[in-house]
C-alpha positions, 0 to 999 in steps of 0.5 A: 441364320434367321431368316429375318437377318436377310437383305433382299435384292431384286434385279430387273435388267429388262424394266419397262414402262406398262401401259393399260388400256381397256378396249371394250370388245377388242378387235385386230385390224380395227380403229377402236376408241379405247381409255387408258387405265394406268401408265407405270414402271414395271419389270419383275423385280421392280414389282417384286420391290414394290409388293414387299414395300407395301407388305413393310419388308425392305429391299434394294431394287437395283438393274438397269433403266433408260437415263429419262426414266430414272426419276420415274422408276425411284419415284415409283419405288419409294411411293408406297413407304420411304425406305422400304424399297431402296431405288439403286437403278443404273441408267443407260443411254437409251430409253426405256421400252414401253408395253402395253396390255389392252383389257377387254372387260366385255369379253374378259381377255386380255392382250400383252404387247411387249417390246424387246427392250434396250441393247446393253454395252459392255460397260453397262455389264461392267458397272452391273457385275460390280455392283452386284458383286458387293450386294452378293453376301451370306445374308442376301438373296438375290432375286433375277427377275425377268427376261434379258434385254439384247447385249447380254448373252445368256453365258454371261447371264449365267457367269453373272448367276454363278458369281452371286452363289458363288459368293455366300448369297441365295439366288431366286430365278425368276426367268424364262426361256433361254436364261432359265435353261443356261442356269439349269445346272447352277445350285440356285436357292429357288426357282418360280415359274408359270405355267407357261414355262413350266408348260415349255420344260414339260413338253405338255401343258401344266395347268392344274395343281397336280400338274405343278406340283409334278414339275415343282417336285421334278425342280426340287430333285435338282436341288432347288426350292420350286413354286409353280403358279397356274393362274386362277388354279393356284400353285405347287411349293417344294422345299428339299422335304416338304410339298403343298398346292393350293389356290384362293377360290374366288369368283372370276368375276373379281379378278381385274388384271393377272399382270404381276401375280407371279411377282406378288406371289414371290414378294408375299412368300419372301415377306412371310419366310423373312417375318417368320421362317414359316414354308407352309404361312409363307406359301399360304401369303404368296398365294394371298398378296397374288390373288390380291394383286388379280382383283386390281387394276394397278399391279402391286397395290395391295389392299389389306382387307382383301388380303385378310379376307384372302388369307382366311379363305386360302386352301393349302394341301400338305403333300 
């Protein structure tokens, strides 16, 4: 099958509403004036949904989201091109947790502060499964993005992984910890992760290429195709015969807010792959919309001249 004959599906069964502050000289344990930058719905798939509306590839964002949000998040989604990101949320009767990052421009650092997230019930888990079972087909990929919110166990996060492939569909992982280890043994389609987690299944930091490379080349002997970003550094890509690293060297001072590089990595490969069944152009535009995304303040606005001129500067290394 073309790749252009694929549906794309992201599920978000943590979403969350960011907020982003910058607070100039941040400091613990102080009363500091700050200003709020930006307050948005977010969640990994949501984000992914979002890059590919603006890069003009559909996709259905489906999960789970508090019942006073739900306007919020479909507005969200559809903003960037009606049509392109199809709102298939499923509410709940609760709210939906809040997170908020503080930028320090001065000192050029960030800090995340995430809450846990709402409790899912059993018929939430139902109505999720059900849904899912008809989105699961040979013409889909299905993107679980993000951690799992409490309520949902990682065996039946795994049941749930292990239905989809079950059923014909490609699936991505992009999880971490505990749902990324349960579903270490399942014949998943791809694997992205950061550095952080790939730090975690190492045992040592993995901070440059060479060292993501390593893991990416480790997943893909398992049988699944494997991206690993290490930030500003860049990333590694395997498929089951074919390598590359590669980053974008732009000057630090460019770069805004890393929030949803990972995602928007993922929407530029997927975008890529479905338009022209290239690896190697795919990985160069996951790397691209990525280091877009850093140069702004909102996560997921991409804006096309910086994305053309990335492009061009773009360095990818067959290995």
């Amino acid at each position: 099958m073309f790749a252009s004959a694929t549906e794309i599906v992201t599920i978000t069964l943590n979403p969350a509403i960011d907020r982003l502050i910058e607070v100039p000289n941040f400091e613990v344990g102080r009363h500091m004036m700050g200003r709020r930058i930006d307050v948005y719905p977010a969640g990994k798939g949501i984000r992914v949904s979002r890059v590919l509306a603006r890069l003009g590839t559909r996709s259905i964002a489906t999960g789970f989201v508090g019942d006073r949000e739900l306007e919020l998040f479909d507005a969200f989604l559809s903003a960037p091109a009606a049509g392109r990101a199809v709102p298939q949320m499923l509410r709940v009767n609760q709210p939906t947790r809040e997170n908020v990052t503080i930028v320090d421009p001065v000192n050029d650092r960030s800090t995340y502060v995430r809450e846990e997230g709402f409790e899912i019930s059993p018929k939430d888990l139902e109505r999720i499964q059900g849904k899912l079972g008809l989105m699961a087909r040979d013409d889909a990929i299905l993107c679980y993005c993000g951690s799992i919110p409490p309520g949902l166990s990682v065996d039946v996060f795994k049941q749930m992984v292990r239905r989809s492939i079950d059923s014909g569909a490609r699936v991505l992982l992009d999880t971490v910890g505990e749902a990324l280890e349960a579903t270490r043994d399942l014949p998943v389609w791809m694997i992205r992760m950061n550095r952080t987690t790939a730090g975690e299944i190492a045992g040592h930091p993995v901070v440059s290429r060479d060292e993501a490379l390593e893991m990416a080349r480790f997943l893909a002997r398992h049988g699944a195709m494997s991206a690993v970003t290490v930030g500003a550094e860049g990333a590694a890509f395997c498929t089951t015969n074919q390598a590359w690293t590669g980053h974008v060297g732009i000057h630090p001072g460019l770069v805004i807010n890393t929030v949803g590089c990972g995602e928007s990595f993922v929407a530029g490969l997927l975008h890529e792959w479905r338009r022209t069944g290239d690896w190697g152009a795919a990985f160069r535009e996951g790397l691209t919309v990525a280091t877009v995304n850093a140069t702004t303040v909102r996560s997921g606005e991409i804006d096309a001249e910086s994305r053309e001129e990335f492009r061009r500067i773009a360095v990818i290394e067959s290995r």
